[in-house]
C-alpha positions as CSV (number, residue, x, y, z in Angstrom):
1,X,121.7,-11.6,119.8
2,X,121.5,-7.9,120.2
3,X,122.3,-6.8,123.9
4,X,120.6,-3.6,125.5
5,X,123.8,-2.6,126.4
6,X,124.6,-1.4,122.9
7,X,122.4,1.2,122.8
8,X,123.7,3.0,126.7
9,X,125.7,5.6,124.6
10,X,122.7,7.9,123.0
11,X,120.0,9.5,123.8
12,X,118.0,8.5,127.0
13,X,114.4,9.1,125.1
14,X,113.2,6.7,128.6
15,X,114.3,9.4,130.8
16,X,112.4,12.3,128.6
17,X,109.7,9.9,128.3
18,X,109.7,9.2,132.3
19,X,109.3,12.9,132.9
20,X,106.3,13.3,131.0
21,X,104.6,9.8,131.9
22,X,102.8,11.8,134.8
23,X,100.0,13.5,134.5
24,X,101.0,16.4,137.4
25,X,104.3,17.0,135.3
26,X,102.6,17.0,131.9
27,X,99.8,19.3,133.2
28,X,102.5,21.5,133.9
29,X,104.1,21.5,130.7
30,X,100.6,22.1,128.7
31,X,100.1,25.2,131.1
32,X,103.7,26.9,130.4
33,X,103.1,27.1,127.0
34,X,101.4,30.6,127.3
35,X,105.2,31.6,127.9
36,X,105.0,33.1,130.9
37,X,106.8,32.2,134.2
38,X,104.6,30.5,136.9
39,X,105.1,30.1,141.0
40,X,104.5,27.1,142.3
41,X,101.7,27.9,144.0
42,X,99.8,29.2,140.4
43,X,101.2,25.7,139.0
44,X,99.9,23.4,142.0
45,X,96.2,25.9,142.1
46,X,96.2,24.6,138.6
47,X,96.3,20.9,138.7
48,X,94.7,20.8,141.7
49,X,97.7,19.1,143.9
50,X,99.1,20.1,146.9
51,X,101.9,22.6,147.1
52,X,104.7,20.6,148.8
53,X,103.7,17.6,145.0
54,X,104.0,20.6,143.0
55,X,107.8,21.6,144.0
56,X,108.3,18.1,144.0
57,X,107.6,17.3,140.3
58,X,109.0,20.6,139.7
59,X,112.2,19.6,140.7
60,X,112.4,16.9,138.7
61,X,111.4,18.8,135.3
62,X,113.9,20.9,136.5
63,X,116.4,18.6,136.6
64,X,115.8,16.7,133.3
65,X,115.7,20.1,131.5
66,X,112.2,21.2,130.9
67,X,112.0,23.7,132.8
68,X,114.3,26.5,133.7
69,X,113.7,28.5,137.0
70,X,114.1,31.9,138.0
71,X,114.5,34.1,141.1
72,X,113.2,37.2,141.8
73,X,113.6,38.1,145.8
74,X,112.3,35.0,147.8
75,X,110.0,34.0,144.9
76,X,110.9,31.2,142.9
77,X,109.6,31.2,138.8
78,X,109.6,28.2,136.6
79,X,108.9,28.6,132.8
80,X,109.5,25.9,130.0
81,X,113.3,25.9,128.9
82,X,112.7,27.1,125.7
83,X,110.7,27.4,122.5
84,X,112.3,24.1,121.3
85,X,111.0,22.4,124.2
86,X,107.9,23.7,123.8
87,X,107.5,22.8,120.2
88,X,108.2,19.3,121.0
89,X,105.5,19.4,124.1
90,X,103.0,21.1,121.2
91,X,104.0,18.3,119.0
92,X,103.5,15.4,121.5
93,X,100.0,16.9,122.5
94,X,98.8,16.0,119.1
95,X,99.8,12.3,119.5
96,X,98.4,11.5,122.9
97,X,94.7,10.5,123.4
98,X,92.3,13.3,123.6
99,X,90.3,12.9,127.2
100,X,87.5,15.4,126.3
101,X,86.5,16.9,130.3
102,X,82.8,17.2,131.0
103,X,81.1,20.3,130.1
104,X,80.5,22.2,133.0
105,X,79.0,24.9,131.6
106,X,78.1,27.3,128.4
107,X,81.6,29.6,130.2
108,X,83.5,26.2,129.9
109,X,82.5,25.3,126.0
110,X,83.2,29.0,125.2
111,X,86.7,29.3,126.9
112,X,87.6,25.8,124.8
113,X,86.3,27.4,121.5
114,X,88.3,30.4,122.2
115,X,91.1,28.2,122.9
116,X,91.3,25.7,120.1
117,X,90.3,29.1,117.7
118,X,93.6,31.3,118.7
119,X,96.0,30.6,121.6
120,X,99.8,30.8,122.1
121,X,102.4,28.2,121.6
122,X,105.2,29.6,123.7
123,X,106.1,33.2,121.8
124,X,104.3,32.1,118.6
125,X,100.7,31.6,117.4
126,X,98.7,28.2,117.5
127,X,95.5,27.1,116.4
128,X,92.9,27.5,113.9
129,X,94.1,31.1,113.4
130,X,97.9,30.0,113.3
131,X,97.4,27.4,110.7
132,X,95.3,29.6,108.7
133,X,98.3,32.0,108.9
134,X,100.7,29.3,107.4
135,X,98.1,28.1,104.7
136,X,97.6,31.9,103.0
137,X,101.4,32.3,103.2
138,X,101.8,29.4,101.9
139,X,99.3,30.3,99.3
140,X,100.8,33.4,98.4
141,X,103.9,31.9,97.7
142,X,105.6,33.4,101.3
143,X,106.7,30.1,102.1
144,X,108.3,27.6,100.1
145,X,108.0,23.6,100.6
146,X,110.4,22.2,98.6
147,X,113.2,21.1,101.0
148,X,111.2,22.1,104.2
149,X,109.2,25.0,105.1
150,X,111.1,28.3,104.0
151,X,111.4,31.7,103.4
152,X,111.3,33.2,99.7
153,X,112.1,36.1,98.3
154,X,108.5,37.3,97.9
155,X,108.0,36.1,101.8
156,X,110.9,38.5,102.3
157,X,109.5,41.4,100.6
158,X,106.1,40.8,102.1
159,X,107.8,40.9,105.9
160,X,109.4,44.2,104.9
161,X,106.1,46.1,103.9
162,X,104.5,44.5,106.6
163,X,106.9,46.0,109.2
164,X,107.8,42.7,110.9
165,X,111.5,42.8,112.1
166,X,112.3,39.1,111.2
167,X,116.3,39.8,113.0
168,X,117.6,36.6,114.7
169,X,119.4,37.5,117.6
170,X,123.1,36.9,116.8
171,X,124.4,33.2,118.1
172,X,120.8,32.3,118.1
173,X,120.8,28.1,117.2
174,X,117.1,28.6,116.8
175,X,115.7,27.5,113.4
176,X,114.5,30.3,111.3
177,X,111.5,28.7,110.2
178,X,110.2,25.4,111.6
179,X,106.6,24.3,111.7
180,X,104.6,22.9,114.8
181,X,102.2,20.2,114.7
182,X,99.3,21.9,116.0
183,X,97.6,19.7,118.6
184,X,94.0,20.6,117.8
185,X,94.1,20.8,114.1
186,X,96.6,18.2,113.7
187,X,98.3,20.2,111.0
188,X,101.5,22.6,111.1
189,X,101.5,26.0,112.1
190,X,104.5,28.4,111.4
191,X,107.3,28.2,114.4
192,X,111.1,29.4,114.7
193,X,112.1,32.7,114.6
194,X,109.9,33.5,112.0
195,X,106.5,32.2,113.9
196,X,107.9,34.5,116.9
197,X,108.8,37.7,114.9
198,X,105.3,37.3,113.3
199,X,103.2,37.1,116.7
200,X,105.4,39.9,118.4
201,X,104.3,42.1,115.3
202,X,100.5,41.3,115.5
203,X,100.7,42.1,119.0
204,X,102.7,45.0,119.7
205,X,100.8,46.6,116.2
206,X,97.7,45.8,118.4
207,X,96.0,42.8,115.9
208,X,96.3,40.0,118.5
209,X,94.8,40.8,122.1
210,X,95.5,38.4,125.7
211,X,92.3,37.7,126.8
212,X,93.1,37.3,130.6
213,X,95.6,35.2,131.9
214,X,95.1,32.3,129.7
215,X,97.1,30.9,126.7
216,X,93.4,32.3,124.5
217,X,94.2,35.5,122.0
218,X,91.5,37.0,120.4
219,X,92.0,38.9,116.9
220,X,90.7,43.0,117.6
221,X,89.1,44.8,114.9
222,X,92.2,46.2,113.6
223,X,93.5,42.8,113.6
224,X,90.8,41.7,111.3
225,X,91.3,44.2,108.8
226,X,94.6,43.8,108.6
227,X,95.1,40.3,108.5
228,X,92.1,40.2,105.8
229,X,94.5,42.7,103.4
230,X,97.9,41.4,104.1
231,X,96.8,37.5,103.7
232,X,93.2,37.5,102.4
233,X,91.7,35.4,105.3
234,X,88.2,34.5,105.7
235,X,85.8,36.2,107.7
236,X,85.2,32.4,109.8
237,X,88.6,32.7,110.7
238,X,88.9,36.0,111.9
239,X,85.3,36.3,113.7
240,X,85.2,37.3,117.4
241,X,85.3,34.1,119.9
242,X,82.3,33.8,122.3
């Protein structure tokens, strides 16, 4: 007879499992993935609860490591605790059930076009555009497969012409490349370090573009014609969103 008391030293995945199970809390997890820090207040405006719910579950992603908080004068920030965790809440979104919201309106298909085309996971890019990304450099022999997504030599040559500074911060336990199950196309986009340095490039060389203050990114026209030379993608990819 096996007792449950054999399995009390390891990992509590119940706990982690706990602080997902509601939907408040895991509405909350889904919206920090832009990587920004949010108030309460945004958070609660958000999922449509009441302030004085949304510092409660806050407290408790808090306190099971989620979320990290912030101060800034009297204003209290929360953002997720890392790109790890949300890797794994990326990851977990493409497992649960989809619940498809009613259409409100042509605004509300377009901003979900726009979001499942190009968005932000965290510091790095998701979605069609993302996995597209990994697939050419994949192509191009950039990234190796063999014992795991990696770097090769070519990849390494390509970064330098490309002007991406691919420099892990020193001490950094963050994996240099890692993939991330993309929750609408269900297949991986790059991650890690690398996945960062790339989307930090593209936007600070001006190829990826915010579009207000949601997770959505939109490719600008010197984004196409760069990302059409460097990794021969297809014009479907890189069209303008609605």
């Amino acid at each position: 007879m096996y007792s449950l008391h054999a399995y009390e030293d390891g990992p509590d995945l119940a706990a982690l499992a706990a602080l997902l199970a509601d939907r408040t809390r895991a509405a909350f997890c889904l919206a920090l993935l832009d990587g920004r820090a949010w108030t309460a207040t945004e958070l609660a405006r958000h999922a449509g609860v009441a302030l004085s719910t949304a510092t409660g579950h806050l407290n408790r992603l808090v306190a099971g490591g989620l979320l990290a908080e912030e101060r800034r004068g009297r204003h209290r920030y929360v953002r997720l605790a890392g790109a790890d965790t949300a890797e794994m809440i990326e990851s977990l979104a493409t497992h649960a059930p989809y619940r498809p919201a009613p259409v409100r309106s042509l605004a509300d298909a377009n901003r979900r076009r726009a979001l499942a085309r190009a968005r932000t996971c965290y510091d790095h890019l998701a979605g069609t555009l993302g996995v597209a990304v990994t697939d050419a450099m994949t192509d191009r022999g950039y990234l190796g497969w063999d014992y795991g997504p990696a770097l090769t030599e070519a990849g390494l040559r390509w970064l330098r012409e490309t002007g991406v500074a691919d420099d892990r911060p020193v001490g950094s336990r963050r994996p240099h490349v890692r993939t991330c199950l993309d929750w609408t196309e269900r297949r991986p986009h790059l991650a890690g370090a690398l996945g960062a340095a790339l989307f930090r490039h593209a936007t600070d060389a001006g190829w990826l573009a915010p579009r207000g203050t949601s997770r959505v990114v939109l490719v600008t026209a010197a984004g196409a014609v760069a990302l059409r030379e460097r990794l021969g993608l297809p014009d479907e990819v890189l069209a303008p969103a609605p």
